[in-house]
SEVEX-780825 format. One line per field, with one value per residue: residue in one letter; x, y, z of N, C-alpha, C in turn. Coordinates in nm, 2 decimals. Atoms other than C-alpha are relative to their C-alpha. Example, Ala and Ser with C-alpha at 12.3 -4.5 7.8 and 13.67 -1.06 7.14 Angstrom:
<rs>
rest: A:S
nX: 0.09:-0.09
nY: -0.12:-0.11
nZ: 0.00:0.00
caX: 1.23:1.37
caY: -0.45:-0.11
caZ: 0.78:0.71
cX: 0.09:-0.08
cY: 0.12:0.11
cZ: 0.00:0.08
</rs>
This chain:
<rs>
rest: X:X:X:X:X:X:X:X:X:X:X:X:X:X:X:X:X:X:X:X:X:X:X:X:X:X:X:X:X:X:X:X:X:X:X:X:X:X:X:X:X:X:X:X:X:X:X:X:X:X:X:X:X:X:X:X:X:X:X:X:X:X:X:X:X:X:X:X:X:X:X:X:X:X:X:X:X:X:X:X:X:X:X:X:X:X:X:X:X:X:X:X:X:X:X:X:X:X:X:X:X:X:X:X:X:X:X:X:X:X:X:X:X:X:X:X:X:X:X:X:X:X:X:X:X:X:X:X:X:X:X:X:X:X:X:X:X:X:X:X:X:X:X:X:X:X:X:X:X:X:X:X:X:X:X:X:X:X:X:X:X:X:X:X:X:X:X:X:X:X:X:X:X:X:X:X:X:X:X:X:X:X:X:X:X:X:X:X:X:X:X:X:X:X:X:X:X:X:X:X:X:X:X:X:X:X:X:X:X:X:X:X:X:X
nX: -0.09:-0.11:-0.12:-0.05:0.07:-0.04:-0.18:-0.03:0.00:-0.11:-0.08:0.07:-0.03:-0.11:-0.03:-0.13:-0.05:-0.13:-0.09:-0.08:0.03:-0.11:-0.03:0.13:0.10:0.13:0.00:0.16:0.03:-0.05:0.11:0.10:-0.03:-0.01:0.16:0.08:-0.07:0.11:0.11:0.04:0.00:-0.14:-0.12:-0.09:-0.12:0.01:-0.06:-0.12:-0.05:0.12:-0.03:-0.14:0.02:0.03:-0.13:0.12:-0.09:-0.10:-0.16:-0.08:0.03:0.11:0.02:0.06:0.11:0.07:0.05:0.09:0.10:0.00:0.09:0.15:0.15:0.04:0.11:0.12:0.08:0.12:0.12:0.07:0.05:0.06:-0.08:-0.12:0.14:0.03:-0.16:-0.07:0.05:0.07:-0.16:-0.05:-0.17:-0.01:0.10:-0.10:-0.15:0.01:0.05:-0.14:-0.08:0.00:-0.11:-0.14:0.03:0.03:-0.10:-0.13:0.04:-0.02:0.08:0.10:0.07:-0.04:0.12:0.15:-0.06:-0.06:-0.02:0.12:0.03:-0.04:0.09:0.15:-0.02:-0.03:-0.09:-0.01:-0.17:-0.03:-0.13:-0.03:0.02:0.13:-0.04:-0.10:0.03:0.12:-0.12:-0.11:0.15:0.05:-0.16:-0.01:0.03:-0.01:-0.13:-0.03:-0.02:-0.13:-0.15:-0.06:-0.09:0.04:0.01:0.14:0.16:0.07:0.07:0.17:0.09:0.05:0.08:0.14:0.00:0.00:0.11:0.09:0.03:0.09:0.09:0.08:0.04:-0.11:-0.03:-0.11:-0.10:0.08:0.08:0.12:0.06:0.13:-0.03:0.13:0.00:0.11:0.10:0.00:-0.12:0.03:0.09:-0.12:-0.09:0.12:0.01:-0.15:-0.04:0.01:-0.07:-0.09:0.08:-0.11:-0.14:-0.01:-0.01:0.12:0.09:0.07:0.06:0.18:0.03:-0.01:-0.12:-0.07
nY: 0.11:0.02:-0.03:0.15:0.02:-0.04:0.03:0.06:-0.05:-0.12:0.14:0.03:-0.06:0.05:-0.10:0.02:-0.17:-0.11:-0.10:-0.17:-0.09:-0.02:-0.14:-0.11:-0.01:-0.02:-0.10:-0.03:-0.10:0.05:0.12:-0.08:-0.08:0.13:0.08:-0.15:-0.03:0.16:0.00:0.12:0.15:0.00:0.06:-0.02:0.02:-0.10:-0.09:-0.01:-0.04:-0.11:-0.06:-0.01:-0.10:-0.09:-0.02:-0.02:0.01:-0.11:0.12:-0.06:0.12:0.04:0.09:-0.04:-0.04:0.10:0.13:-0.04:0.02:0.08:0.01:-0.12:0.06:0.11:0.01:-0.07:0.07:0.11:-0.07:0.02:-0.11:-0.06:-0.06:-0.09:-0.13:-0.03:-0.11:-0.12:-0.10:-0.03:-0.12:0.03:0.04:0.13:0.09:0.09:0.08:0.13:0.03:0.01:0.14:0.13:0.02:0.05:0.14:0.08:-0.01:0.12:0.13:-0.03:-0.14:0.04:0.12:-0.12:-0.09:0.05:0.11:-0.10:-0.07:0.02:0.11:-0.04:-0.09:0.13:0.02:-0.18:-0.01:-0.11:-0.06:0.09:-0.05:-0.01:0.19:0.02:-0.03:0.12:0.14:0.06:-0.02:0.15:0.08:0.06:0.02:0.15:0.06:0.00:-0.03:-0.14:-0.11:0.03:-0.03:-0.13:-0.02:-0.16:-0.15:-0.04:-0.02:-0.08:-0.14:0.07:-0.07:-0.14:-0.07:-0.04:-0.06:-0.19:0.01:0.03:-0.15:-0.12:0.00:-0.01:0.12:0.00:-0.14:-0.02:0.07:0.16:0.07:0.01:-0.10:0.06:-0.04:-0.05:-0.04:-0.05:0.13:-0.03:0.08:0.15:0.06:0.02:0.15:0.14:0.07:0.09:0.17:-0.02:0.05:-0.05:-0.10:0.10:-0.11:-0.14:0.05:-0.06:0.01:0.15:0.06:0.05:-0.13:-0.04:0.02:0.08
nZ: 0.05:-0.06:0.06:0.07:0.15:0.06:0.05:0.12:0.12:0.04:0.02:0.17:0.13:0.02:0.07:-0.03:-0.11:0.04:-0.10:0.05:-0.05:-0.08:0.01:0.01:-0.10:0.10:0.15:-0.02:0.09:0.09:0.07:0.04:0.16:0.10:0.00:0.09:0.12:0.04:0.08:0.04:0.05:0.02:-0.05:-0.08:0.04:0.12:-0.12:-0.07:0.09:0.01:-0.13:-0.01:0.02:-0.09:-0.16:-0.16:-0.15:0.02:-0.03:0.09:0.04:0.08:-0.11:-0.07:0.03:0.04:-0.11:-0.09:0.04:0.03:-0.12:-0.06:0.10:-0.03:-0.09:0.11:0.12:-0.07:-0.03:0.16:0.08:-0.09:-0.12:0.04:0.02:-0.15:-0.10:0.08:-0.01:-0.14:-0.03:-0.11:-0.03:-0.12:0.10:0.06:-0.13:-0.01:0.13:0.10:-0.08:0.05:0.09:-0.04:-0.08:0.08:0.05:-0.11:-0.09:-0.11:-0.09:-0.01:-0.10:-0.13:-0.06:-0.06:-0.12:-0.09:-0.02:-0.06:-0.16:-0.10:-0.05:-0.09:-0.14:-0.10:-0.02:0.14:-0.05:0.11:-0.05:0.14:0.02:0.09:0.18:-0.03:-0.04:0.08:0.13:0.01:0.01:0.09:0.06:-0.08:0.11:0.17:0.06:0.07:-0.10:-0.09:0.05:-0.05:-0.10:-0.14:0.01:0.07:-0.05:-0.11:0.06:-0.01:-0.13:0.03:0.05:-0.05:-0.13:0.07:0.05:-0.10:-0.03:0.13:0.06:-0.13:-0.12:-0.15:0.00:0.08:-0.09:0.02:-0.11:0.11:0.02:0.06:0.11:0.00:0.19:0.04:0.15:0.17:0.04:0.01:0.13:0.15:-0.01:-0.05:0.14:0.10:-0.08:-0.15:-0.08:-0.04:-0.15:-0.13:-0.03:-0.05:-0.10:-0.05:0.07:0.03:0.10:-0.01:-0.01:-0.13:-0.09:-0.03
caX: -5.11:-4.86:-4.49:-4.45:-4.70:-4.48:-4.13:-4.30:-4.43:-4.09:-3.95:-4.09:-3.92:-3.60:-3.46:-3.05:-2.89:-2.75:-2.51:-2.46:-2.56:-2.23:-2.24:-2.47:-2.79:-3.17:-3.09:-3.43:-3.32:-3.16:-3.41:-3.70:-3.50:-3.43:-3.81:-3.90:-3.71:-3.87:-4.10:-4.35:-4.35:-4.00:-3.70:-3.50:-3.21:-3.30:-3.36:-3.06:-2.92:-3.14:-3.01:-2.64:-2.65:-2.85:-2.59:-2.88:-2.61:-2.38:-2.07:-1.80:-1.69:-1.81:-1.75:-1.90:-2.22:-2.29:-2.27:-2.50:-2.73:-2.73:-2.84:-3.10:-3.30:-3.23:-3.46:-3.67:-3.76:-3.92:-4.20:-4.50:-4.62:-4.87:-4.60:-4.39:-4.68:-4.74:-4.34:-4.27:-4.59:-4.66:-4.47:-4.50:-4.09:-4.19:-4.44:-4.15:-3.90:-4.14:-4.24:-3.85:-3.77:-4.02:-3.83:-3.50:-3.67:-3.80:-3.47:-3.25:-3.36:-3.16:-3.27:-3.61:-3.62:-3.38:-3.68:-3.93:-3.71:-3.51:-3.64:-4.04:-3.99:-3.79:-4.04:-4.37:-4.14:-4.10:-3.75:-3.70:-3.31:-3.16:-2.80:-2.58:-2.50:-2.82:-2.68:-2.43:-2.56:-2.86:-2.54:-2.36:-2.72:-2.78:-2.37:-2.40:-2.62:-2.53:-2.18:-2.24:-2.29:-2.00:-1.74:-1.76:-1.53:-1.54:-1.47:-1.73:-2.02:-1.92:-1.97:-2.32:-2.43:-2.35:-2.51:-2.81:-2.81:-2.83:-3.09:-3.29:-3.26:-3.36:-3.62:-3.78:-3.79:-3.47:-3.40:-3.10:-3.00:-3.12:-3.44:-3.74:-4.00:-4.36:-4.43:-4.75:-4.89:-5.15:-5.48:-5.36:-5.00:-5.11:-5.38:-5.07:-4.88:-5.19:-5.25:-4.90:-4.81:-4.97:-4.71:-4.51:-4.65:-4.43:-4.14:-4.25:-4.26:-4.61:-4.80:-5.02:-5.11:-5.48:-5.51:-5.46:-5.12:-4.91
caY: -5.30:-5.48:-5.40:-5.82:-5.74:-5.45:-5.57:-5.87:-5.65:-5.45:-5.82:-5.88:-5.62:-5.77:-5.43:-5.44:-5.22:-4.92:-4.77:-4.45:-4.19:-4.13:-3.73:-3.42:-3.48:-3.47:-3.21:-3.09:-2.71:-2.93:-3.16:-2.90:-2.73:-3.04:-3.21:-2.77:-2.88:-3.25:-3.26:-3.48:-3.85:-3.75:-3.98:-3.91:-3.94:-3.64:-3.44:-3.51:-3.38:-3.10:-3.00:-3.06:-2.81:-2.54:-2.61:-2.71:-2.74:-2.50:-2.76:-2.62:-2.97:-3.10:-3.44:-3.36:-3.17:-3.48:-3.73:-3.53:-3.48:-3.80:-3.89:-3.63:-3.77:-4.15:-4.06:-3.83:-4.10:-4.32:-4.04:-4.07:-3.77:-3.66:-3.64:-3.46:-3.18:-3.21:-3.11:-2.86:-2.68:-2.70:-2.40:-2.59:-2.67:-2.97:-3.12:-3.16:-3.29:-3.57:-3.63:-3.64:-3.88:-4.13:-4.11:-4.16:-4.45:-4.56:-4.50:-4.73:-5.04:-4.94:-4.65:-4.78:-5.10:-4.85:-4.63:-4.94:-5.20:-4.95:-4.63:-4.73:-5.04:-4.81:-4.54:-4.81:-4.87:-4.51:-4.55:-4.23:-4.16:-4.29:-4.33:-4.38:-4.75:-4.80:-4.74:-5.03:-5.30:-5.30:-5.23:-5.58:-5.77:-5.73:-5.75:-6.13:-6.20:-6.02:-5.99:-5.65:-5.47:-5.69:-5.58:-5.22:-5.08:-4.88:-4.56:-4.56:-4.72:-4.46:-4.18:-4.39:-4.32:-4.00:-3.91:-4.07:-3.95:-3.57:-3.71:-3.81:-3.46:-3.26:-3.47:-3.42:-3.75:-3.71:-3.40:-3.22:-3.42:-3.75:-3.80:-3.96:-3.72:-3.75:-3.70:-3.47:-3.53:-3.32:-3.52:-3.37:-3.54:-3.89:-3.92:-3.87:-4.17:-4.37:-4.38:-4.51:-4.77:-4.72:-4.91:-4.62:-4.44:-4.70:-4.49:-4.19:-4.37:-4.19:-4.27:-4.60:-4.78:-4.79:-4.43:-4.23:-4.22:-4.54
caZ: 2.52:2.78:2.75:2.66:2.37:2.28:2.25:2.03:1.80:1.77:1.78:1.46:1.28:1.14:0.99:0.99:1.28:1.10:1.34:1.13:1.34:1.50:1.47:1.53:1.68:1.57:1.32:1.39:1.19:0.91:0.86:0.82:0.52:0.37:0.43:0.27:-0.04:-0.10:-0.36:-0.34:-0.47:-0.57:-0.55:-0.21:-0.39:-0.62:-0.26:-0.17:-0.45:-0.46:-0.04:-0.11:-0.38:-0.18:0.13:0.37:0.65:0.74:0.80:0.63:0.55:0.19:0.37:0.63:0.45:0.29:0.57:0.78:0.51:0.39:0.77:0.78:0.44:0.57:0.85:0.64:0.40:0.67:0.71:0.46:0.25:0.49:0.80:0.60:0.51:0.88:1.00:0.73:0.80:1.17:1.36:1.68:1.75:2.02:1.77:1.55:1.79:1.84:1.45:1.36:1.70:1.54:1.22:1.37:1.60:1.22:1.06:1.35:1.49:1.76:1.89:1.83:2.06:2.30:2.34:2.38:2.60:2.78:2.80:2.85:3.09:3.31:3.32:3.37:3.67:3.81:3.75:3.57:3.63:3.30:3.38:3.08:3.18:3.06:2.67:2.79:2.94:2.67:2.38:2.53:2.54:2.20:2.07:2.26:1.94:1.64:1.49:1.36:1.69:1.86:1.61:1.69:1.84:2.21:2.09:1.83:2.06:2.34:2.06:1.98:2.33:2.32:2.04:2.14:2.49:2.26:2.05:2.33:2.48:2.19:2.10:2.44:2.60:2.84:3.04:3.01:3.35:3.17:3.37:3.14:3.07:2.98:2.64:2.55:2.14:2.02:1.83:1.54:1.51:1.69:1.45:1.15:1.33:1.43:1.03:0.90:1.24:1.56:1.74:1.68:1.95:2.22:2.13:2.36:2.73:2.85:2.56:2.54:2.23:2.31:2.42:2.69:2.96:3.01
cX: 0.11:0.17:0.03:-0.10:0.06:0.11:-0.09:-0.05:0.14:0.10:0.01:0.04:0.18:0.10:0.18:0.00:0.11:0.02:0.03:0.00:0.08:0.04:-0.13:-0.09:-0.12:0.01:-0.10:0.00:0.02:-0.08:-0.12:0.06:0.04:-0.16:-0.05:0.05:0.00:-0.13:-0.11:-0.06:0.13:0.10:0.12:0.09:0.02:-0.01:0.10:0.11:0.00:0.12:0.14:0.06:-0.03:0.10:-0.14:0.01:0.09:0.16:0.06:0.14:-0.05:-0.03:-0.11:-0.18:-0.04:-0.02:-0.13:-0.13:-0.06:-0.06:-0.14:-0.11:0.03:-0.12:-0.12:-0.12:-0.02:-0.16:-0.08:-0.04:-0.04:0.07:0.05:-0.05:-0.01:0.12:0.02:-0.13:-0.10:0.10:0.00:0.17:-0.02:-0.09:0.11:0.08:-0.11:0.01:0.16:0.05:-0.11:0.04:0.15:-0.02:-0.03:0.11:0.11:-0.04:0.01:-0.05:-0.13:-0.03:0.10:-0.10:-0.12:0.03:0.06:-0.09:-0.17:-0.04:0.08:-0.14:-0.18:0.07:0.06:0.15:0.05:0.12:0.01:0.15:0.07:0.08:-0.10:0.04:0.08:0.05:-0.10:0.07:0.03:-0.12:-0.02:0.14:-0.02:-0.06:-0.02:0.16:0.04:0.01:0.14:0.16:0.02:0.09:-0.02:-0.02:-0.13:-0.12:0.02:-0.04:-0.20:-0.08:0.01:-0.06:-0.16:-0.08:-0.04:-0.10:-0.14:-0.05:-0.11:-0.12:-0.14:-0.03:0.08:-0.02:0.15:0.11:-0.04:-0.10:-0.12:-0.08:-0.12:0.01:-0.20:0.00:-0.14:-0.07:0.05:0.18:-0.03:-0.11:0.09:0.04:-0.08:0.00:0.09:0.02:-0.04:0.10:0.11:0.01:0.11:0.09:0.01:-0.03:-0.13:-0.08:-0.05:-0.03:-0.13:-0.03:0.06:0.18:0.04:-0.04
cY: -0.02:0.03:-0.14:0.04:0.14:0.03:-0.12:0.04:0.07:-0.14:-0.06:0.09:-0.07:0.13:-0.02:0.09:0.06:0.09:0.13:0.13:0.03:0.16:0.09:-0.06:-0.04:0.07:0.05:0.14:-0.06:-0.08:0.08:0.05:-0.13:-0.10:0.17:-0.09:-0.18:0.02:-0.10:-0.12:0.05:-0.07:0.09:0.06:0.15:0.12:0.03:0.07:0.18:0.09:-0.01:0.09:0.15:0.03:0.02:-0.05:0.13:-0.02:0.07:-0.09:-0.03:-0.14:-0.03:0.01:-0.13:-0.12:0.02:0.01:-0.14:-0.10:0.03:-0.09:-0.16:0.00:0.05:-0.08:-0.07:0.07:-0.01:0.15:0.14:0.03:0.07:0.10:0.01:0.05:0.09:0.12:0.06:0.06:-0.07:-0.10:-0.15:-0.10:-0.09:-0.07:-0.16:-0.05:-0.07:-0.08:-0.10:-0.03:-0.04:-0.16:-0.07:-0.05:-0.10:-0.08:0.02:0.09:-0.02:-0.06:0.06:0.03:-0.13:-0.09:0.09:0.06:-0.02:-0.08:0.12:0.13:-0.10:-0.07:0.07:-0.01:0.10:0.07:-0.14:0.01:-0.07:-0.19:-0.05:-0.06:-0.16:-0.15:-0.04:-0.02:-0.19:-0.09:-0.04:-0.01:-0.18:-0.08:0.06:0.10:0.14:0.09:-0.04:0.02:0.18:0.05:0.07:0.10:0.04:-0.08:0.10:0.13:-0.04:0.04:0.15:0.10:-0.05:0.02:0.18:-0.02:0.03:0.16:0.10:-0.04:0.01:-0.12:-0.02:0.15:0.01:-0.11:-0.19:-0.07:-0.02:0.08:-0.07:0.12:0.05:-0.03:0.05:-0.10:0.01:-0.08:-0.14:-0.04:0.01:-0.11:-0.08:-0.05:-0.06:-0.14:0.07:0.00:0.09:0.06:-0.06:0.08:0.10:-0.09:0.06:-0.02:-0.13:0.02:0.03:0.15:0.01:-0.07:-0.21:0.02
cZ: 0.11:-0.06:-0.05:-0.13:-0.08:-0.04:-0.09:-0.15:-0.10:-0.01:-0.14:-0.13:-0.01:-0.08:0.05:0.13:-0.08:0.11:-0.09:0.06:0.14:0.00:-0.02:0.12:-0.06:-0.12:-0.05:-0.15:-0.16:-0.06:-0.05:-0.09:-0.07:-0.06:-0.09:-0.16:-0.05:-0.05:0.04:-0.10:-0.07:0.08:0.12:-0.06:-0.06:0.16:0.09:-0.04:0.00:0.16:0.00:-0.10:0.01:0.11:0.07:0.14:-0.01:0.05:-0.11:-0.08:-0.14:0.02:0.02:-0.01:-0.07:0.07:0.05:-0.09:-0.07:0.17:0.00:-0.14:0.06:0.11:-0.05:-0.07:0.04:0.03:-0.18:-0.04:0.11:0.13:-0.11:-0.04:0.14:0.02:-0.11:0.06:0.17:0.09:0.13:0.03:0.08:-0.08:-0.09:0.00:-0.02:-0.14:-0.03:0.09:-0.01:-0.14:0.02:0.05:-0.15:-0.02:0.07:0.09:0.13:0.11:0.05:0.11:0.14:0.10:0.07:0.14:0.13:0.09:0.05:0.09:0.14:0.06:0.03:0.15:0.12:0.03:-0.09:0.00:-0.14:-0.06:-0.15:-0.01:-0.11:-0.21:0.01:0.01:-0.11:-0.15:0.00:-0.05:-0.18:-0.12:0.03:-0.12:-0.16:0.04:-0.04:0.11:0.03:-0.11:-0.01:0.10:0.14:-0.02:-0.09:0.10:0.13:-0.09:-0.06:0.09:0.04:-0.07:0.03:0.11:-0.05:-0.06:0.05:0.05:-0.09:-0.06:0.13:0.10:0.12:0.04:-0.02:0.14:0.01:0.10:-0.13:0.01:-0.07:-0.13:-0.04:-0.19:0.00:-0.08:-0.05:-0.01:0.12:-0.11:-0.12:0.06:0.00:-0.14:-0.05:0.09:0.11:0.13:-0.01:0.13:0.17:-0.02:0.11:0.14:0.03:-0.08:-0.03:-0.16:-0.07:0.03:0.14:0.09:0.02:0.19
</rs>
């Protein structure tokens, strides 16, 4: 699939931009005790309940513990059944990292068409230095046509880019000196994405559509 045939698929989703994700990180340990303690076909709402009870953060915050978890199941509850049987019970750490940064990419438009406009046309053009402009010039671009990005303020979109400049890290696609990175998925967790949306697969910059390396 061309990169013009994979911004107009991602063109096509009209999903608001929720900017919430102005603190933390992936929340990779946080999210696997919260995804342990999700029933299945049970209302979110009720696991949310469920992990703010337990204390499935260790913020000392009650605030706090419930922003963050209240983050962690929004992204949560974009994975279907079967991911979510996949990250609770697969011990590989980097498996998870990806599983839970196409959750996040579900969870925020932004992030999403980040990873596809950004972060994959630069690496299909061996430009793999991913300087934090970057966050900037593609922030003003899409402020120029919606009201909701362009009434943020500075200070909150430069804490935006640095949390998803940390995101990025942890979920393995940047390094720690922001250089893109190829992204390895085992059969066994692309065949779990392939079944829900293929097209998630464009989030990870080295991964084609159709198979095989970008």
């Amino acid at each position: 699939m061309t990169m013009a045939a994979r911004k107009a698929d991602f063109g096509a989703n009209h999903q608001p931009y929720k900017m919430s994700f102005t603190s933390g990180g992936l929340f990779l340990n946080e999210s696997v005790i919260v995804a342990e303690l999700h029933v299945a076909g049970e209302d979110w709402k009720v696991t949310l309940s469920r992990a703010l009870e337990e204390g499935a953060t260790s913020l000392p915050k009650a605030a706090s513990n419930r922003r963050t978890l209240r983050e962690i199941v929004n992204r949560l509850m974009t994975l279907t059944e079967d991911e979510i049987r996949f990250f609770v019970s697969e011990p590989g750490r980097q498996e998870q990292q990806h599983l839970l940064w196409i959750a996040t990419c579900r969870a925020y438009r932004f992030v999403r068409e980040f990873a596809v406009e950004v972060i994959c046309d630069r690496y299909l053009a061996y430009q793999l230095d991913l300087p934090l402009e970057s966050f900037d010039i593609f922030f003003d671009a899409k402020a120029d046509w919606n009201e909701g990005l362009a009434s943020i303020s500075d200070s909150t979109r430069n804490k935006l880019r640095q949390i998803l400049f940390r995101m990025m890290r942890e979920a393995g696609v940047i390094s720690g000196d922001n250089r893109i990175q190829s992204t390895y998925l085992s059969a066994q967790l692309r065949q779990i994405i392939e079944a829900t949306d293929p097209t998630d697969l464009a989030v990870f910059p080295s991964v084609s559509i159709e198979g095989g390396s970008s």
